[in-house]
C-alpha positions as CSV (number, residue, x, y, z in Angstrom):
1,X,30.3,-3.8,-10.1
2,X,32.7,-2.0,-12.2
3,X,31.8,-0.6,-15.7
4,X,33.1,0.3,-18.7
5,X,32.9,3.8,-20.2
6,X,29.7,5.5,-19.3
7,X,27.5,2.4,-18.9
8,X,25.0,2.3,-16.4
9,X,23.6,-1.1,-14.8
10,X,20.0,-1.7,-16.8
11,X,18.3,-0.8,-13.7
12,X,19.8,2.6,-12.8
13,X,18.5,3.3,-16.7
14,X,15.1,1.7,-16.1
15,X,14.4,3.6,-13.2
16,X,15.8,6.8,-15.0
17,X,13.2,6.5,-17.7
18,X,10.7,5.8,-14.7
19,X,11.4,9.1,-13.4
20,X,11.3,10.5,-16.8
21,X,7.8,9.1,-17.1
22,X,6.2,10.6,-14.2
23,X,7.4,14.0,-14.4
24,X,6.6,14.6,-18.2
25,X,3.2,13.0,-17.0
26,X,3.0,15.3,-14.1
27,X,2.9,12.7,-11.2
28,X,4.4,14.3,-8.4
29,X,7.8,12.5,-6.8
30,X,6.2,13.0,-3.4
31,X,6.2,10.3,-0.1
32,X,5.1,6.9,-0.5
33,X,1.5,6.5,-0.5
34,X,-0.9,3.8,0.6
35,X,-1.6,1.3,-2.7
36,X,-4.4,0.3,-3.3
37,X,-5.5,-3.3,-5.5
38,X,-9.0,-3.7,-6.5
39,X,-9.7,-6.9,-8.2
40,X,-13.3,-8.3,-8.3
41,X,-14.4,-8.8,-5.0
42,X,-11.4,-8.4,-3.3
43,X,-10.0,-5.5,-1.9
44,X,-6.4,-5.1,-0.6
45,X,-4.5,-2.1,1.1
46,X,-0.1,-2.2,1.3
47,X,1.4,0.1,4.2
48,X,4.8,0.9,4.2
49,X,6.8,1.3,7.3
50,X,6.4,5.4,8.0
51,X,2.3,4.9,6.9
52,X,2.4,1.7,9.5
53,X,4.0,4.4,12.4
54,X,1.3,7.0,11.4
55,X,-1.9,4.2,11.1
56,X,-0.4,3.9,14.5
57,X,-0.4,6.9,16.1
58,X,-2.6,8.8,14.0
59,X,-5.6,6.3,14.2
60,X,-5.6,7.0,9.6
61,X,-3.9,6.9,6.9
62,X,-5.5,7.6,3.4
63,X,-4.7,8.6,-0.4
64,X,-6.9,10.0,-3.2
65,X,-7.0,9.3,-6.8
66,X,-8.4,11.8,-9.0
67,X,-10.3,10.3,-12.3
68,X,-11.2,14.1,-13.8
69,X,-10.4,17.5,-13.0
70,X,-13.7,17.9,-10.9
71,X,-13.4,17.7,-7.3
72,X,-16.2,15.2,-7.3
73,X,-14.1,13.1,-9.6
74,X,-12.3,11.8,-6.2
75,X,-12.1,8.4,-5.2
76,X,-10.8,8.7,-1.0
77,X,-9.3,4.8,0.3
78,X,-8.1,4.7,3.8
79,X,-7.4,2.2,6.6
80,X,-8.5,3.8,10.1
81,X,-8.8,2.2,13.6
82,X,-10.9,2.5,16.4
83,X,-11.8,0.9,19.8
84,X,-14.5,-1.2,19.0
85,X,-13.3,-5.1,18.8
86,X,-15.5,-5.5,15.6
87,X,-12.9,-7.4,13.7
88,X,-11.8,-6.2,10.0
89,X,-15.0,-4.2,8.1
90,X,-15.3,-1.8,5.3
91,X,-17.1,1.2,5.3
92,X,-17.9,2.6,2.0
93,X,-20.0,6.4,1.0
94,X,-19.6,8.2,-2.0
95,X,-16.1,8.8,-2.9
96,X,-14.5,6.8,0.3
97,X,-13.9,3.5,1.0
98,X,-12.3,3.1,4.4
99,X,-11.3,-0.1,5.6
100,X,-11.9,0.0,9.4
101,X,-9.8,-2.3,12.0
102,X,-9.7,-2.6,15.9
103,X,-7.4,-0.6,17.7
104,X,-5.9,-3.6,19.5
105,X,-5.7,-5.4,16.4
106,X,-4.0,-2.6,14.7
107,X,-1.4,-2.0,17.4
108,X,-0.8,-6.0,17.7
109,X,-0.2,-6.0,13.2
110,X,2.4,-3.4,13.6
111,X,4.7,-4.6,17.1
112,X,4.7,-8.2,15.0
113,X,5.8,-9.8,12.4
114,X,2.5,-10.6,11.1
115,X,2.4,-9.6,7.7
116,X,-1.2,-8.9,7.4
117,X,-4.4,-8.3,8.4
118,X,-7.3,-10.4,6.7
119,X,-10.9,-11.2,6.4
120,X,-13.8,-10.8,4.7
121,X,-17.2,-9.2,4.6
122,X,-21.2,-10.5,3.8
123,X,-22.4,-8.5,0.8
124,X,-25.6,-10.2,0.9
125,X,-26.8,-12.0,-2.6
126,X,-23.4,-10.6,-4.2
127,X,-21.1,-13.3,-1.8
128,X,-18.3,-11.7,-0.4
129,X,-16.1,-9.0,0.2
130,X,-12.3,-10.5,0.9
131,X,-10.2,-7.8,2.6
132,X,-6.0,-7.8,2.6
133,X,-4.6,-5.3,4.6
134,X,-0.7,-6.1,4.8
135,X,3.0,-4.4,5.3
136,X,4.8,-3.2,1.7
137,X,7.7,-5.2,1.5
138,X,10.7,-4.8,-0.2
139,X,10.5,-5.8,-3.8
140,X,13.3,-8.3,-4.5
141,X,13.4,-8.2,-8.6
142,X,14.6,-4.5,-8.5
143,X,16.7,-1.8,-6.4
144,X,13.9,1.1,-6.6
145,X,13.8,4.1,-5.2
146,X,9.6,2.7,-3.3
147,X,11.5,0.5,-1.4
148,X,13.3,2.7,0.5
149,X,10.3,2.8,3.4
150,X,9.1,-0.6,2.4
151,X,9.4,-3.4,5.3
152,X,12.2,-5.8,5.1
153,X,11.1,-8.9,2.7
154,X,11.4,-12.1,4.8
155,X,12.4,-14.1,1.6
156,X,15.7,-12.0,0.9
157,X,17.4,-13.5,4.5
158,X,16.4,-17.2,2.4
159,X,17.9,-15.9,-1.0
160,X,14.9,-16.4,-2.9
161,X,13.7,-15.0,-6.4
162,X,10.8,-13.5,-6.3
């Protein structure tokens, strides 16, 4: 794309003031973390390729947010696996929740192109728990700087807007 003058393309300026944003805040520029969406009951988990690798290998990936200065103001979420077949669960104590997969399962989610892992889990009188746990694709609205580890999106080979 050429440009006149000094003018930047209205992303390269967005993301700019992104970065702007999060070091006058203090956030730290570091490697991609897991995300984490909480909406009612539902619960889902994003993984980017190098956090897939190490979910992997590792048997755990996990990220903190901190809601006060107070070590005790820390809220752990995670994604682990292990080698009992008990399908998808979620294991919660105070300050983690840890979303718990099979090792099998885990291994045959990340050799695939199975974008996710689902289910859900009984919480009694309160209904139920629905659990995502899925790849971090490529977000197709904007060149950023997250999407560098992020999995290929499967709609970009179509052409498709977001």
């Amino acid at each position: 794309m050429a440009l006149k003058g000094n003018r930047r393309p209205m992303r390269d300026v967005y993301q700019g003031i992104r970065q702007g944003i999060r070091r006058k805040a203090g956030w730290q520029t570091r490697e991609q973390t897991v995300k984490l969406r909480i909406k009612g009951n539902s619960l889902r988990l994003r993984l980017t390729r190098p956090e897939m690798q190490r979910f992997v290998e590792a048997g755990r990936v996990e990220e903190a947010i901190y809601f006060g200065p107070e070590e005790a103001a820390r809220l752990t979420y995670a994604i682990e696996h292990c080698a009992q077949p008990d399908g998808l669960r979620v294991r919660f104590t105070a300050g983690e929740v840890v979303v718990v997969l099979s090792t099998e399962e885990a291994r045959r989610w990340a050799e695939s192109e199975q974008v996710g892992v689902y289910g859900s889990v009984s919480l009694g009188q309160r209904g139920l728990l629905k659990i995502a746990v899925e790849k971090d694709f490529v977000c197709l609205d904007r060149d950023d700087p997250e999407n560098a580890d992020a999995f290929p999106n499967p709609r970009a080979e179509a052409g498709c807007a977001p």
